[in-house]
C-alpha positions in Angstrom: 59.3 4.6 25.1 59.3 1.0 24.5 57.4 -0.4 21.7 55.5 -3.2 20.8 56.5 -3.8 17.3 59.6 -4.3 15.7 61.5 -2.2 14.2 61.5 -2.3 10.1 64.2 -4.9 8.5 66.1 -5.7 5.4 64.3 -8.2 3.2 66.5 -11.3 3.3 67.9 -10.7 6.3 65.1 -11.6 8.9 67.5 -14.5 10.5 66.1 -17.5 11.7 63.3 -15.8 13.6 60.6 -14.3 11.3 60.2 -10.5 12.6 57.1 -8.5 11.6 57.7 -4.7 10.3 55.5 -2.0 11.1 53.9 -1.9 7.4 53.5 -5.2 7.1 51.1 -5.3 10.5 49.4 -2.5 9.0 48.9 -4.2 6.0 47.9 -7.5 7.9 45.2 -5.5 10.2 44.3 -4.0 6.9 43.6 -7.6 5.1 41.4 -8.8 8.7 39.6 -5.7 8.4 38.6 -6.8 4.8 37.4 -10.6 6.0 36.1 -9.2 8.9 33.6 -7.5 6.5 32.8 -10.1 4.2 30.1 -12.2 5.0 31.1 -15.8 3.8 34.4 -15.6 5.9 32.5 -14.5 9.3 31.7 -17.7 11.6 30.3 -18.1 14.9 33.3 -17.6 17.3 36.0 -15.7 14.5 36.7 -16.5 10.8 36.5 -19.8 8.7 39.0 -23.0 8.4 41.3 -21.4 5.5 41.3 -17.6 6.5 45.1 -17.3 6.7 45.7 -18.4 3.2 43.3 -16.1 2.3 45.4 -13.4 4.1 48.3 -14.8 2.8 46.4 -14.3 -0.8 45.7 -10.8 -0.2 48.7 -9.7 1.8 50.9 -10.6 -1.2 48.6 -8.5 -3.5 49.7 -5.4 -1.0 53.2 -6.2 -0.6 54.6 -8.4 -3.6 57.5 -10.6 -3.0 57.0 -10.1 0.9 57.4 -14.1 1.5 54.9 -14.0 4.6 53.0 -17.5 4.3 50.2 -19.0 6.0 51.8 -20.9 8.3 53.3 -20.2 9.8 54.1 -16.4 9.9 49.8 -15.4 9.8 49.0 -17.9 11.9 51.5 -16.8 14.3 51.3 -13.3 14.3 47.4 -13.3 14.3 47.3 -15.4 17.5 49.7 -12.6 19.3 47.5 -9.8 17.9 44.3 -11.8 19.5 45.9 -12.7 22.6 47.5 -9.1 23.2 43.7 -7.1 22.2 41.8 -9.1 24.6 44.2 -9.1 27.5 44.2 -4.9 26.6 40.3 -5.4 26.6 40.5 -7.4 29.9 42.5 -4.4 31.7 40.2 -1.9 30.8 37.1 -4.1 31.9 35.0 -3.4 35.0 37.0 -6.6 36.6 40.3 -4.3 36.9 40.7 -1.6 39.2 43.7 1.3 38.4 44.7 0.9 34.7 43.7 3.6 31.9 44.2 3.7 28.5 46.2 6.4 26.5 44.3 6.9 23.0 46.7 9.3 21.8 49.7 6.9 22.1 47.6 3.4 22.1 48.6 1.6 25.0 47.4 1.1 28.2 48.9 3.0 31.7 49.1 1.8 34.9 51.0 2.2 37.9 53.9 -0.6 37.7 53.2 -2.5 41.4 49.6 -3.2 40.0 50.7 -4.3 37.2 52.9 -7.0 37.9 49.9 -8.0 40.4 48.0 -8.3 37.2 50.1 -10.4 35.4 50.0 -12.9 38.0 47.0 -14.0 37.4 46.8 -12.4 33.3 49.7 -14.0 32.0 48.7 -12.6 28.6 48.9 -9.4 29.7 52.8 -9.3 30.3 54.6 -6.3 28.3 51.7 -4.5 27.5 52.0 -1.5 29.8 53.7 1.0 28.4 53.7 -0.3 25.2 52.2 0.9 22.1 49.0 -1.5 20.1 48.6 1.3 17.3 45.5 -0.9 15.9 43.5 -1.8 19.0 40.8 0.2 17.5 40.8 -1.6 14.0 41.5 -4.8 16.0 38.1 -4.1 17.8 36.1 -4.0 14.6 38.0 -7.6 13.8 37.2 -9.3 17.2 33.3 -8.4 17.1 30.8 -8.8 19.8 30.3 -12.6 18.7 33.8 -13.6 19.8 33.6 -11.2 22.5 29.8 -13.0 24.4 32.2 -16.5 23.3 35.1 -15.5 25.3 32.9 -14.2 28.2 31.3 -17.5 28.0 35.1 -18.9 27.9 35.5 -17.0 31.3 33.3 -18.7 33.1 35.0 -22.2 33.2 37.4 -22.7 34.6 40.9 -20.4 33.5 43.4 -23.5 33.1 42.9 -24.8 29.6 44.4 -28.7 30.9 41.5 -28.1 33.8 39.1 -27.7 31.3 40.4 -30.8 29.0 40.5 -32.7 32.5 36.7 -31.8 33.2 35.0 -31.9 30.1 32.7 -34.9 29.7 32.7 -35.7 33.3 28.8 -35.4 34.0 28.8 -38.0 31.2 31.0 -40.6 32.3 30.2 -40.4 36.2 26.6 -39.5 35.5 25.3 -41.5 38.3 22.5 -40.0 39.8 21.5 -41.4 43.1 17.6 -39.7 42.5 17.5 -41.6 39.2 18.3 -45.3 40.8 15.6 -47.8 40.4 14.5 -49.8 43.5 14.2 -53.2 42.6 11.1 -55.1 44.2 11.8 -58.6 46.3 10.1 -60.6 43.1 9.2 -63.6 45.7 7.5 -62.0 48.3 5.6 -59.7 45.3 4.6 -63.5 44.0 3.3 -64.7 47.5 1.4 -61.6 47.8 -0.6 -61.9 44.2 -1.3 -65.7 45.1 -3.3 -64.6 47.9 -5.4 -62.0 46.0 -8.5 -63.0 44.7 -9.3 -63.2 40.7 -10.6 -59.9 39.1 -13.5 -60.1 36.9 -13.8 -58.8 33.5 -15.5 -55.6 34.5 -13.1 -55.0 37.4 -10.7 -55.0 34.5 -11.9 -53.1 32.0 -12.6 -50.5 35.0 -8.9 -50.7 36.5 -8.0 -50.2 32.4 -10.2 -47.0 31.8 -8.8 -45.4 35.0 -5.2 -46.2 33.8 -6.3 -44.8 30.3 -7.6 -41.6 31.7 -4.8 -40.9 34.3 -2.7 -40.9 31.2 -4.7 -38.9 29.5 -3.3 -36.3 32.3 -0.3 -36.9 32.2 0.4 -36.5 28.9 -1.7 -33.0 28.2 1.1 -31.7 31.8 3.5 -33.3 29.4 2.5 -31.1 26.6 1.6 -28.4 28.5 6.0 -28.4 29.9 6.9 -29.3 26.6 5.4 -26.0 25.5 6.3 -23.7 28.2 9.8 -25.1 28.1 9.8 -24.4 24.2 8.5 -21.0 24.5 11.7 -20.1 27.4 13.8 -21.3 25.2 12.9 -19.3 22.2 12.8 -16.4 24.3 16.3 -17.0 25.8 17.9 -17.7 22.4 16.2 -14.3 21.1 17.7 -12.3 24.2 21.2 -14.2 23.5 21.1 -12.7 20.2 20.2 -9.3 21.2 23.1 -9.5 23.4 25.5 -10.5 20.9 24.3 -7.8 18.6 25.1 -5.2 21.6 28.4 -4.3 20.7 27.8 -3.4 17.4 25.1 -1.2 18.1 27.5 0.2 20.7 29.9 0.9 17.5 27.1 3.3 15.8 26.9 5.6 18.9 29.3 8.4 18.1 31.4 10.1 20.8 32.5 7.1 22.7 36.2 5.6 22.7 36.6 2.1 22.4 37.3 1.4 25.8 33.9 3.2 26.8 32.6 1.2 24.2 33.8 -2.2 25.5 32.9 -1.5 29.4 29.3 -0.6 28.5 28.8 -3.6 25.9 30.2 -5.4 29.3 27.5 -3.9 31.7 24.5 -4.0 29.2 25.0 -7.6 28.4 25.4 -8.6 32.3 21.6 -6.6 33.0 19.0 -7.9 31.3 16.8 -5.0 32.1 19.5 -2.4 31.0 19.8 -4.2 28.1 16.4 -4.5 27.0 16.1 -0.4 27.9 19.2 0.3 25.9 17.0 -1.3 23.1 13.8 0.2 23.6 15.6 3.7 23.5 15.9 5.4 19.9 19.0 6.5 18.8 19.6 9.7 19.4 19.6 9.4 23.6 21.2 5.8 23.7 24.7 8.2 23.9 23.4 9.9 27.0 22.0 6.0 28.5 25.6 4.3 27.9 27.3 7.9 30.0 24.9 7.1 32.7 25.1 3.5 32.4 28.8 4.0 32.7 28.9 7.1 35.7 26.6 5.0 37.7 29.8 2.1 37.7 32.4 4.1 38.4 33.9 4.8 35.1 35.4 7.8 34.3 34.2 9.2 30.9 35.0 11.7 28.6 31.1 13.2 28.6 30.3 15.6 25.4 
């Protein structure tokens, strides 16, 4: 059985290619686990600028005189670990049809026609089956449900990362807008026109001008009126975006479910807004028995207690 770490090495004789032992990943994983717990190195999509020399920091602490720097052995190796844990996470999603997952030896098991089908279109995903990811389930508690609604997000433009480049900004530099055009008036015949109009007296005037006054009036209490409905659906979306981040750790204090069951439900919950919000409302002694259903009623095969 092939494997997808290295096999342990002499220190000092690496060569000119840096190879990772088997410790010093668990020792690594053990170190992310760490920041992935302390507050002030969490951020929005991952950790803060300056994490890997904080690894770097604590990974010399557990293995003294191990030479692994920064950059760019952390850097490296934690961009493989990313790219290999989502493209596991990606396989076992309700978008793939045919692959399993092994928990006893961590890897993932599929027949081999689909998946070289796969990696035709999952690039990432090439030399994963078979192979073992012994800290997939650590690895899970590193990449937490923020990264995870960021990625999804990620998903939904478009897959080629030049495309995207290409694209971005576009609405901004072509944002011509046919509906938005102003039509110019002919100024001479408007001036012909007014010349032939009689003068308004001072009453007409101050008539025409309380009319104006109170059509504006209107218009600016619908203005208000928008203003505050639009403020209100935004607060509301922004609160259900939050709930929705927050799924996949709730997801992590129901006992009895594997990782992958784990991952495929957050996936479900946070595409339903009605499951969602009912996964929520439930307490949390029956959400176990809601995520099976959930899960049962999609097709996925569960290990039911």
């Amino acid at each position: 059985m092939e494997n997808t770490y290295s096999e342990p090495v002499n220190e000092g004789k690496r060569g000119t290619k840096f190879q990772w032992t088997a410790e010093e990943d668990d020792k690594l994983v053990e170190c992310l686990l760490e920041l992935a717990g302390d507050v002030k190195w969490k951020a929005e999509n991952g950790f803060r600028a300056g994490f890997t020399a904080k690894l770097e920091e604590l990974l010399e602490k557990k293995l003294p005189g191990c030479g692994i720097k920064a950059s760019p052995h952390i850097e490296s190796r934690y961009k493989t670990l990313r790219k290999q844990y989502w493209a596991i996470v990606d396989m076992l999603g309700p978008n793939a049809s045919g692959f399993g997952w092994n928990d006893n030896e961590k890897m993932v098991v599929v027949e081999k026609q689909i998946f070289e089908d796969w990696v035709k279109g999952h690039p990432d995903a090439k030399g994963l089956r078979n192979k073992r990811f012994p800290h997939f389930d650590d690895l899970a508690l590193v990449f937490d449900a923020t990264e995870e609604l960021a990625r999804g997000q990620e998903n939904q433009s478009p897959t080629n990362e030049a495309e995207t480049e290409k694209n971005a900004g576009i609405g901004e530099i072509n944002g011509n807008d046919s509906g938005s055009q102003t039509q110019i008036p002919n100024q001479g015949s408007s001036s012909k026109n007014l010349n032939k109009k009689r003068p308004r007296s001072n009453d007409e005037l101050i008539e025409t001008l309380m009319e104006t006054m109170k059509d504006f009036g209107k218009k600016y209490e619908e203005t208000n009126g928008h203003m505050a409905t639009s403020a209100s659906c935004f607060k509301i979306e922004s609160e259900e975006a939050e709930r929705r981040m927050k799924v996949f750790n709730e997801l992590l204090k129901i006992e009895g479910l594997s990782i992958s069951e784990r991952i495929k439900a957050g996936e479900l919950l946070t595409a339903d807004t009605r499951k969602c919000d009912f996964f929520y409302s439930l307490p949390g002694d029956v959400r176990y028995d809601y995520v099976i259903q959930v899960l049962t009623d999609a097709g996925v095969n569960t290990l039911y207690v």
